[in-house]
Backbone as JSON, one array per atom type, in Angstrom:
{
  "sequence": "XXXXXXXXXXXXXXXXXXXXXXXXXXXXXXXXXXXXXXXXXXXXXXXXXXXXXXXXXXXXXXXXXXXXXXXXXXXXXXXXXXXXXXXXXXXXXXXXXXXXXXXXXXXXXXXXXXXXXXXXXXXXXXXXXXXXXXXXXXXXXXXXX",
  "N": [[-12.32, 25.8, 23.22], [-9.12, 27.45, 24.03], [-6.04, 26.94, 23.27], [-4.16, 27.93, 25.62], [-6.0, 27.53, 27.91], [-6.23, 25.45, 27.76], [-3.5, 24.56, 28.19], [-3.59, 25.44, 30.61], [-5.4, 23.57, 32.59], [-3.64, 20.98, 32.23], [-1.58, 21.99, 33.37], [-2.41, 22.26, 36.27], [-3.48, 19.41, 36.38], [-1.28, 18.1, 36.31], [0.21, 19.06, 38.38], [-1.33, 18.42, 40.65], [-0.85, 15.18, 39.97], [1.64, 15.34, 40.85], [1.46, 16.18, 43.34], [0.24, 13.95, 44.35], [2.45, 11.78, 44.18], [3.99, 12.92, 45.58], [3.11, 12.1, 48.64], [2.67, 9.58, 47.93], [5.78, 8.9, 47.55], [6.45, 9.74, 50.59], [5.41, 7.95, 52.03], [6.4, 5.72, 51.11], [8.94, 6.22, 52.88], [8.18, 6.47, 54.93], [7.89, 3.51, 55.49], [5.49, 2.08, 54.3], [2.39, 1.77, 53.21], [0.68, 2.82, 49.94], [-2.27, 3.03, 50.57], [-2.06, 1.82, 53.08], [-1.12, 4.61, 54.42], [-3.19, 5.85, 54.0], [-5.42, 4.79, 55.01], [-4.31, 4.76, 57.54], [-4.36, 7.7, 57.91], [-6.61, 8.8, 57.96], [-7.66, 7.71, 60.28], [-6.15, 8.73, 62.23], [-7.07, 11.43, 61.47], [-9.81, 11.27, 62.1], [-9.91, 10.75, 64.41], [-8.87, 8.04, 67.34], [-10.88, 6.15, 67.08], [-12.39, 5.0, 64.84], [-15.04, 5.18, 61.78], [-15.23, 2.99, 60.23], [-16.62, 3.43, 57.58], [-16.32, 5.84, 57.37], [-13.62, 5.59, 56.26], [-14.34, 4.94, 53.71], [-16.03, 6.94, 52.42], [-14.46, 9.1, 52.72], [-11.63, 8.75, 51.7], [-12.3, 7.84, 49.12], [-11.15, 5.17, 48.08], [-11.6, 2.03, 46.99], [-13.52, -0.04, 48.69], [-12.8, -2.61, 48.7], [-9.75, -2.61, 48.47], [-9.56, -0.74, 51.1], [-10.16, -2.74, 52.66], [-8.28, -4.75, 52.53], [-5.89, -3.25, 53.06], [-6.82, -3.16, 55.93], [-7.08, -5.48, 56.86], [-3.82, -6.11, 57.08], [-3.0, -4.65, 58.59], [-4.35, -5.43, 60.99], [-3.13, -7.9, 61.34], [-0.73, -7.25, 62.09], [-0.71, -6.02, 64.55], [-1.82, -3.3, 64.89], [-4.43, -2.41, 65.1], [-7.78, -3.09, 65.12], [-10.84, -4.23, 64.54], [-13.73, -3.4, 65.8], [-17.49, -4.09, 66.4], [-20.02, -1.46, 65.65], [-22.65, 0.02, 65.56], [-25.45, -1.73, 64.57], [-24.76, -3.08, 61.25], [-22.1, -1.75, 61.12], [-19.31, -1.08, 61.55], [-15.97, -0.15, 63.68], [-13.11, 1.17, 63.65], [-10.35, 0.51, 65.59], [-7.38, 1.62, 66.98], [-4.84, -0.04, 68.68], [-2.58, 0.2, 71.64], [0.22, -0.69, 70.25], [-0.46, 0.38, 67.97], [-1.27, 3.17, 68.14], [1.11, 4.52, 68.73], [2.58, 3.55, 66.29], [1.16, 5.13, 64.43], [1.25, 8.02, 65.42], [4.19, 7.74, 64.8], [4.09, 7.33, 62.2], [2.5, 8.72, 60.42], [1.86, 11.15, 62.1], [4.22, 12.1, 61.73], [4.14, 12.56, 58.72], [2.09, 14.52, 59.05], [3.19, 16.32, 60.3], [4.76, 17.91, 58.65], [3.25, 18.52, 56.31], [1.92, 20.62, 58.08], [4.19, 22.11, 58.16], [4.86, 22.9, 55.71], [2.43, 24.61, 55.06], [3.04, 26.56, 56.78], [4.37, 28.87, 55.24], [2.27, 30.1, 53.93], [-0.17, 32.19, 54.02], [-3.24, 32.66, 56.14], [-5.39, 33.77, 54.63], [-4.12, 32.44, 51.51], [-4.77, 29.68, 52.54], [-7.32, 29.7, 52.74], [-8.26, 30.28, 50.16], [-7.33, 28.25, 48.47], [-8.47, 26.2, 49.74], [-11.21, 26.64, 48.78], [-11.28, 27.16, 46.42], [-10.02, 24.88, 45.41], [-12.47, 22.99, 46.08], [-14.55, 24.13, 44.97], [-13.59, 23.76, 42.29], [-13.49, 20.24, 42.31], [-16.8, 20.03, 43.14], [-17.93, 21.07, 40.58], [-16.65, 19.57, 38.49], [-17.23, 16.8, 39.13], [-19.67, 17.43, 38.35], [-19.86, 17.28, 36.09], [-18.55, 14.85, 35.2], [-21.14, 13.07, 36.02], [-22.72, 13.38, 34.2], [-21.35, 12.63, 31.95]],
  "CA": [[-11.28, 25.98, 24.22], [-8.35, 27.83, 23.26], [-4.34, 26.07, 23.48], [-3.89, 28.49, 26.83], [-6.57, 26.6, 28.72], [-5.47, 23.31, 27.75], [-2.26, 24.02, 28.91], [-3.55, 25.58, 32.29], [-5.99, 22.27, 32.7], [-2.76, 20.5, 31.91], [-0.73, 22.11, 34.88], [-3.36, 21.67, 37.0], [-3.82, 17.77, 36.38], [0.09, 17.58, 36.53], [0.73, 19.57, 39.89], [-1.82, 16.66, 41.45], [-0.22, 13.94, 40.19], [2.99, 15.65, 41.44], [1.01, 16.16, 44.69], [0.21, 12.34, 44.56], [3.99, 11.3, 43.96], [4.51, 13.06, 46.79], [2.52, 11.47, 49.18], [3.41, 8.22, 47.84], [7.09, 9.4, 48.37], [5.96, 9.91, 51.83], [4.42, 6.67, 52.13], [7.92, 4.54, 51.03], [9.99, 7.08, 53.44], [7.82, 6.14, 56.22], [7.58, 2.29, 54.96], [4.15, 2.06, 54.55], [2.05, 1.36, 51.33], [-0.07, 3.99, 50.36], [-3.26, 2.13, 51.01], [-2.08, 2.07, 54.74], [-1.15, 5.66, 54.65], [-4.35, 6.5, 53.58], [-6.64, 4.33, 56.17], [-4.14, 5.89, 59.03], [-3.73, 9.22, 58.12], [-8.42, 8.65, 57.73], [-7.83, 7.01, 61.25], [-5.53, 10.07, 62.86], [-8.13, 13.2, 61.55], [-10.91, 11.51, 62.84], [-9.81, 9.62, 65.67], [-8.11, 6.54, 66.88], [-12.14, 4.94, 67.03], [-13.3, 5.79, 63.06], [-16.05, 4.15, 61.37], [-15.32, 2.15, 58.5], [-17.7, 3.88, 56.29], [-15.74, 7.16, 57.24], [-12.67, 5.62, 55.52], [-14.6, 4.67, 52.46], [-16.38, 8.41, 52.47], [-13.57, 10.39, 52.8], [-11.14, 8.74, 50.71], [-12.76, 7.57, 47.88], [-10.77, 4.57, 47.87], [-12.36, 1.05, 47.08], [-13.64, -1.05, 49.59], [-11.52, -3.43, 48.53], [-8.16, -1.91, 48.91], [-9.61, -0.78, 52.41], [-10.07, -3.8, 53.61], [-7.13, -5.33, 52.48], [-5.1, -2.42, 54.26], [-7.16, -3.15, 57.02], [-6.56, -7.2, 57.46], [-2.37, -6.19, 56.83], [-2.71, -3.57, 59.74], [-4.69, -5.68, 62.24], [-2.43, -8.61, 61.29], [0.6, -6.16, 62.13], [-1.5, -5.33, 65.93], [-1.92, -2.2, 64.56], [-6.21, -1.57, 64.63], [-8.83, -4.23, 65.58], [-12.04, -4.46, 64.35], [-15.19, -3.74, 66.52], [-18.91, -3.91, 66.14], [-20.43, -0.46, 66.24], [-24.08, -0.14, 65.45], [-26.13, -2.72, 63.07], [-23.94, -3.75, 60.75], [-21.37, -0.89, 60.71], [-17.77, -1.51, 62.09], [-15.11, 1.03, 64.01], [-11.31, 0.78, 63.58], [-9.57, 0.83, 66.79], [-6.42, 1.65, 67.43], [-4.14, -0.48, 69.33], [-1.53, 0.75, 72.06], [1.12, -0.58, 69.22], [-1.06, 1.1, 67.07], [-0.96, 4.78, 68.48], [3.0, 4.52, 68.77], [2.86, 3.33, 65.04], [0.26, 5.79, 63.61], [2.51, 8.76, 65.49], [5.85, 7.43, 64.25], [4.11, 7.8, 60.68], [1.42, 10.0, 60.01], [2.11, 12.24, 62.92], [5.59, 13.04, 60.99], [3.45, 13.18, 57.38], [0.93, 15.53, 59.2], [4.05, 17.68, 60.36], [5.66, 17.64, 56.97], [2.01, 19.26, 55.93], [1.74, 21.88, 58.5], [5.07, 23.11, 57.86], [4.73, 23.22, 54.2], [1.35, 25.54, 54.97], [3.64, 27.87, 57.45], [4.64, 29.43, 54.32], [1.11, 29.98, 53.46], [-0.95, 33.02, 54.66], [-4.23, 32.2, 56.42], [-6.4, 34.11, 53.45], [-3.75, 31.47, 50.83], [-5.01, 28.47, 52.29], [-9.18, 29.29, 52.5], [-8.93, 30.35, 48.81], [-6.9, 27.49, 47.67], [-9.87, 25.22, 49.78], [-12.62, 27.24, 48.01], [-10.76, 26.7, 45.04], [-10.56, 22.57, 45.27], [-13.74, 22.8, 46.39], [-15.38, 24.63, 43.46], [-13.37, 22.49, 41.01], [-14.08, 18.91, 42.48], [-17.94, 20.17, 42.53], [-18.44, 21.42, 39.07], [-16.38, 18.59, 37.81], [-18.01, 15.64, 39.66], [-21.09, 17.51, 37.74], [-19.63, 16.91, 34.22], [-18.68, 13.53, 35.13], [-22.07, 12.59, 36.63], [-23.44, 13.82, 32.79], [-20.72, 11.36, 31.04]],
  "C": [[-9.97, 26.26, 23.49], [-6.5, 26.67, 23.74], [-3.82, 26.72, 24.9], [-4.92, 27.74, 27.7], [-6.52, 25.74, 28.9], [-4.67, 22.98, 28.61], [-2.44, 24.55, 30.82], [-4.42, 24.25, 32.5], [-4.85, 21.3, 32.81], [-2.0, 20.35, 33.19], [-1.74, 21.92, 36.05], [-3.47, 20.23, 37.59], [-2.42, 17.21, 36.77], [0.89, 18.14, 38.34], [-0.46, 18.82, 40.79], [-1.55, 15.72, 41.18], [1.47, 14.35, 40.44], [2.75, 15.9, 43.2], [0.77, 14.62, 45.2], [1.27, 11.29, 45.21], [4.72, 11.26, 45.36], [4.1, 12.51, 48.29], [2.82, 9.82, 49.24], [5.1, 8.09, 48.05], [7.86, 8.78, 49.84], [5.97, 8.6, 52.76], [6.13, 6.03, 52.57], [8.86, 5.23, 52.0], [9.45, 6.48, 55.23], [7.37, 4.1, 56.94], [6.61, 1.7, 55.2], [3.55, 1.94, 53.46], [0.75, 2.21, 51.22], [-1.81, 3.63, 50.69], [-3.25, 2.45, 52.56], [-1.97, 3.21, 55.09], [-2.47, 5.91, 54.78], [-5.22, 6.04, 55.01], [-5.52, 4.77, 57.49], [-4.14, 7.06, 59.24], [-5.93, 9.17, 58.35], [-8.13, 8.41, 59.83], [-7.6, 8.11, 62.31], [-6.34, 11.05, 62.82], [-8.81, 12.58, 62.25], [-10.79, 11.1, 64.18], [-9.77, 8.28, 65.87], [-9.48, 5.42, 67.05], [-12.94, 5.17, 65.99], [-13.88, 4.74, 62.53], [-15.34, 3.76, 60.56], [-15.64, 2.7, 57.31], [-16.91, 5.36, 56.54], [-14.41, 6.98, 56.05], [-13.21, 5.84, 53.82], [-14.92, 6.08, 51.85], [-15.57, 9.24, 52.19], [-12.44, 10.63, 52.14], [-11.23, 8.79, 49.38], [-12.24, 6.22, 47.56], [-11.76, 3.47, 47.71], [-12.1, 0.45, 48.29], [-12.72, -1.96, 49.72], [-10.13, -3.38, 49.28], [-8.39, -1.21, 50.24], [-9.1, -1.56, 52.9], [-9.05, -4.56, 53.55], [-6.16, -4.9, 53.25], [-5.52, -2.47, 55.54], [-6.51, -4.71, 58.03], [-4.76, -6.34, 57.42], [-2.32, -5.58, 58.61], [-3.13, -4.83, 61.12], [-3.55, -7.37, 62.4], [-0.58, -8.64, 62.33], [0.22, -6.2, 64.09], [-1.56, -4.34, 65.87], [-3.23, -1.31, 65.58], [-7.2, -3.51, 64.82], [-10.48, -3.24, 65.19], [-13.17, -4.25, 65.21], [-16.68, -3.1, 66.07], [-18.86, -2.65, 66.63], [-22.38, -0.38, 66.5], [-24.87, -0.51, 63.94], [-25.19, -3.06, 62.37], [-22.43, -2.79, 60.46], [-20.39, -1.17, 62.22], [-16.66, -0.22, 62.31], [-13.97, 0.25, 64.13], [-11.21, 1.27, 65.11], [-8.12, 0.86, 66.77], [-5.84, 0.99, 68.65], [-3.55, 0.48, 70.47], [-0.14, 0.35, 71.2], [0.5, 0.59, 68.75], [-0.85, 2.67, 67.07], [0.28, 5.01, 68.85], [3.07, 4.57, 67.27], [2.23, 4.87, 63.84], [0.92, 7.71, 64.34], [3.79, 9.03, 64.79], [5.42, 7.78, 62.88], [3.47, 8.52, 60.6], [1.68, 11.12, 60.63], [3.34, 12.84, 62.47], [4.66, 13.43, 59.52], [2.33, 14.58, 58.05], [2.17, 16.73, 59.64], [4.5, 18.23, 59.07], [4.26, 18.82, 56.51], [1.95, 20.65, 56.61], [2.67, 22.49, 58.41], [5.01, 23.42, 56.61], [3.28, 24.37, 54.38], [2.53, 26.68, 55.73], [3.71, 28.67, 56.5], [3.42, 30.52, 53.9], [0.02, 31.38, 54.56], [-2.31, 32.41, 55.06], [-5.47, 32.41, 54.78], [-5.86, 32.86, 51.94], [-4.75, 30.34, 51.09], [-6.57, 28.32, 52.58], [-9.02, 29.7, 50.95], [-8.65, 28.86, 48.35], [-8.01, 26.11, 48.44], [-10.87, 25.35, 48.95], [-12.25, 26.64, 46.65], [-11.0, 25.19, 44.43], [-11.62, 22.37, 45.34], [-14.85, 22.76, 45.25], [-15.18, 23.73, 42.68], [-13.86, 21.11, 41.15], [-16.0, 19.04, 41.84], [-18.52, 20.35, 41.13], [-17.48, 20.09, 38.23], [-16.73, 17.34, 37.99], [-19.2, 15.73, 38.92], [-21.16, 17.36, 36.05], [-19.32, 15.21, 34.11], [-20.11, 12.4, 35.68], [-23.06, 12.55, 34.89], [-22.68, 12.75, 31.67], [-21.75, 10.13, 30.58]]
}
């Protein structure tokens, strides 16, 4: 690998943890910890009745740090807990809750779609294809570690 690939690998790895930053940014702007961002903004795409196992799925985050963001939230009256089927559990959204998960995410999800306006339709399927490709073929070098 030559010193020009490095340094594109480089910008790459650094314009996602500048994409990160920003998000976490986001997070403290909307006073929220990014933990909770994460399991509402999970809660908002799919809907205010999302499995459990969708959060874990879709973030990647640990269980752990779910559930911890989960007790803070339902503590808050955010999201309540209910049985779904066998041992698998759906977040609910409150009526706090869908005032709260508006007031924040629903401004971070604007914040997003205006930052795409910019963005031609053909921009933002390559730059999916793109993430896409890379996560895959690199999940397949780390699966070989």
């Amino acid at each position: 690998m030559n010193n020009q690939e490095i340094r594109a690998i480089n910008k790459i790895n650094y314009m996602c943890f500048e994409v990160e930053a920003l998000y976490h940014q986001a997070s403290l702007k909307l006073g929220i910890s990014d933990s909770v961002s994460i399991v509402l903004y999970t809660v908002y795409d799919v809907g205010e009745r999302c499995l459990l196992s969708d959060i874990y799925k879709k973030t990647g985050i640990s269980r752990q740090t779910v559930n911890s963001a989960i007790r803070s939230l339902e503590t808050d009256g955010i999201l309540y807990l209910e049985q779904h089927t066998g041992r698998s559990k759906r977040i609910v959204l409150t009526d706090k809750g869908k005032n709260f998960v508006e007031r924040t995410i629903g401004k971070l999800r604007l914040a997003e779609i205006q930052a795409f306006e910019a963005w031609t339709k053909e921009e933002i399927n390559t730059y999916i294809h793109l993430l896409e490709k890379y996560a895959d073929c690199f999940r397949k070098q780390v699966e070989k570690m």
